[in-house]
N, C-alpha and C positions, 0 to 999 in steps of 0.2 A: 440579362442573366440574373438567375436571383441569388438571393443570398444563400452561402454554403452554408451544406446542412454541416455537423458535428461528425457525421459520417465521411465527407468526402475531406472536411480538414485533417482528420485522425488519419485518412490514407495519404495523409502532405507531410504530417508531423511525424508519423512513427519512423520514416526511416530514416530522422533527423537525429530524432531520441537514440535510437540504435545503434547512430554511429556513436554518438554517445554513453553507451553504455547504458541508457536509461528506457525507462519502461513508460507508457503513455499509460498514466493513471485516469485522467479524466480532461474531457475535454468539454467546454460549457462557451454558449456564444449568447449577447445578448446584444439585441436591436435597441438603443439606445440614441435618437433621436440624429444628432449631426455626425455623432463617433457612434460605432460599434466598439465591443468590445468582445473581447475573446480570451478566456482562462484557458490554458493550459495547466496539468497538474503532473507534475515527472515525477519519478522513484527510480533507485537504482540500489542496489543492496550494500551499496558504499555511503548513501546519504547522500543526493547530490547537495553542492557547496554551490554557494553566493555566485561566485566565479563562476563555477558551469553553467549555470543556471541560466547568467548573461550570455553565454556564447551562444547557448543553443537559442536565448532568444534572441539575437541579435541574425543567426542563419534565418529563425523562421519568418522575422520580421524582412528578410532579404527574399525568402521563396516566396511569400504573400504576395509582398509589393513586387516581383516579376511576374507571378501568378496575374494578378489584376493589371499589369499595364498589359500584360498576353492576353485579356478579352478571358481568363480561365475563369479567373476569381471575381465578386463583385459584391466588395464590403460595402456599396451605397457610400456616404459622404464622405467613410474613413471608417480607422479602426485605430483600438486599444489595445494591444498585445501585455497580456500578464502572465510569464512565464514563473510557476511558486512548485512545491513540493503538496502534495495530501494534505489535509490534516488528519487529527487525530479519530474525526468522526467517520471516516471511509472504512465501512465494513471491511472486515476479511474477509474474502470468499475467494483470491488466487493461493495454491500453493507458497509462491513468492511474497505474500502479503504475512503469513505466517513466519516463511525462513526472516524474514524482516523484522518480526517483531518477538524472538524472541528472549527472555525475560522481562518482558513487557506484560501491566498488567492487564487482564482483559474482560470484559465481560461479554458473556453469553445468557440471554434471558436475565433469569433473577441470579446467575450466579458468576463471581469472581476466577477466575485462573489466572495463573503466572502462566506464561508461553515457556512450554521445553522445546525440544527437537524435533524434527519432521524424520519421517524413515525417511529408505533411500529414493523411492517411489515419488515421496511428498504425497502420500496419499493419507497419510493416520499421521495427527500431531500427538505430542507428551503436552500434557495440559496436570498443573500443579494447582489443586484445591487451594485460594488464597484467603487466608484471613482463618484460617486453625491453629490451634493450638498443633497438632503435627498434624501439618500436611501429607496430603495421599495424593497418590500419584494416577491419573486417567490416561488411556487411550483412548483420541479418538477419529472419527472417519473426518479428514477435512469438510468433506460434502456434506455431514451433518451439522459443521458448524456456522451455517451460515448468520448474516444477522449479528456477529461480533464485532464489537469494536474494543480498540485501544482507550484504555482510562487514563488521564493525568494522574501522576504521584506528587506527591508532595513530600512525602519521606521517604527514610529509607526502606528497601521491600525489608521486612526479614528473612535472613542467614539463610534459615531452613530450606523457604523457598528458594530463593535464589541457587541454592545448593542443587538442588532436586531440577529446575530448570535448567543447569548446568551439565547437569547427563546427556551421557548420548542416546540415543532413542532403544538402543539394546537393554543399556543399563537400566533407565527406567520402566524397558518392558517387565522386564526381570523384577523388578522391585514392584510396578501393580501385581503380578501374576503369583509373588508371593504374600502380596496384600490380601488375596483371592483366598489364597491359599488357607490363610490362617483365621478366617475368621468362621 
């Protein structure tokens, strides 16, 4: 048997994550000479914790190693199990990657936003122009934002923003649409 692909562990893993309340962000296998090893990357809209983290690697590290004494799986000499969370460099491009990071700052292309609200759909986020003297407030199609990511802060965001990210998706419809308005 050869070594699984990323496709057929992601169909062993998600309904682990699941019970867990967590989402299969990414999953990465690397052929590494006596051990394999195997990342796993979870999210859950809670932030999973240290603790969870262990349990669910502890179940997969248990379905594996049944997997493979059943003739299913065949990690070759052995394997590495690294159950972590995303990092900061993982594009948004789920709905759920937005509802997760909002007031987080972001960049898209050459340009900065604060995360507001997603409608009810999660199809159009509230996106806060960052780094103005007063910020303006953007709608826009998830789907066109692909390609973003989350930036580290080092300080505090400003008021402003954060204030404006803080809306509900009505309220800062209402506040671009008289931004529209007025110019």
């Amino acid at each position: 048997m050869a070594f699984p692909s990323t496709e057929e562990l992601r169909g062993r893993i998600e309904p682990v994550a699941a019970a867990h309340g967590m989402d299969v962000e990414d999953v990465r296998t690397t052929k590494a000479g006596a051990k394999s090893q195997v990342i796993v990357a979870l999210d859950s809209d809670s932030r999973p914790t240290l603790d969870e983290l262990e349990v669910v690697s502890q179940e997969l590290s248990a379905l594996f190693d049944a997997a493979e004494d059943a003739g299913e799986l065949n990690f070759g000499a052995g394997y590495t199990l690294e159950v972590t969370t995303p990092g900061v460099d993982l594009p948004l491009t789920a709905p759920r990657h937005w509802r997760r990071s909002r007031g987080r700052l972001i960049s898209a292309g050459d340009k900065a936003y604060r995360v507001g609200a997603l409608d009810d759909a999660e199809a159009h986020v509230v996106l806060v122009e960052a780094g103005a003297k007063t910020p303006k407030v953007r709608v826009r199609p998830v789907s066109e934002m692909s390609g973003a990511v989350v930036e580290v802060e080092f300080n505090q965001p400003p008021k402003a923003e954060v204030e404006l990210a803080e809306l509900t998706f009505e309220e800062a419809s209402a506040l671009e649409a008289g931004e529209r308005d007025n110019k």
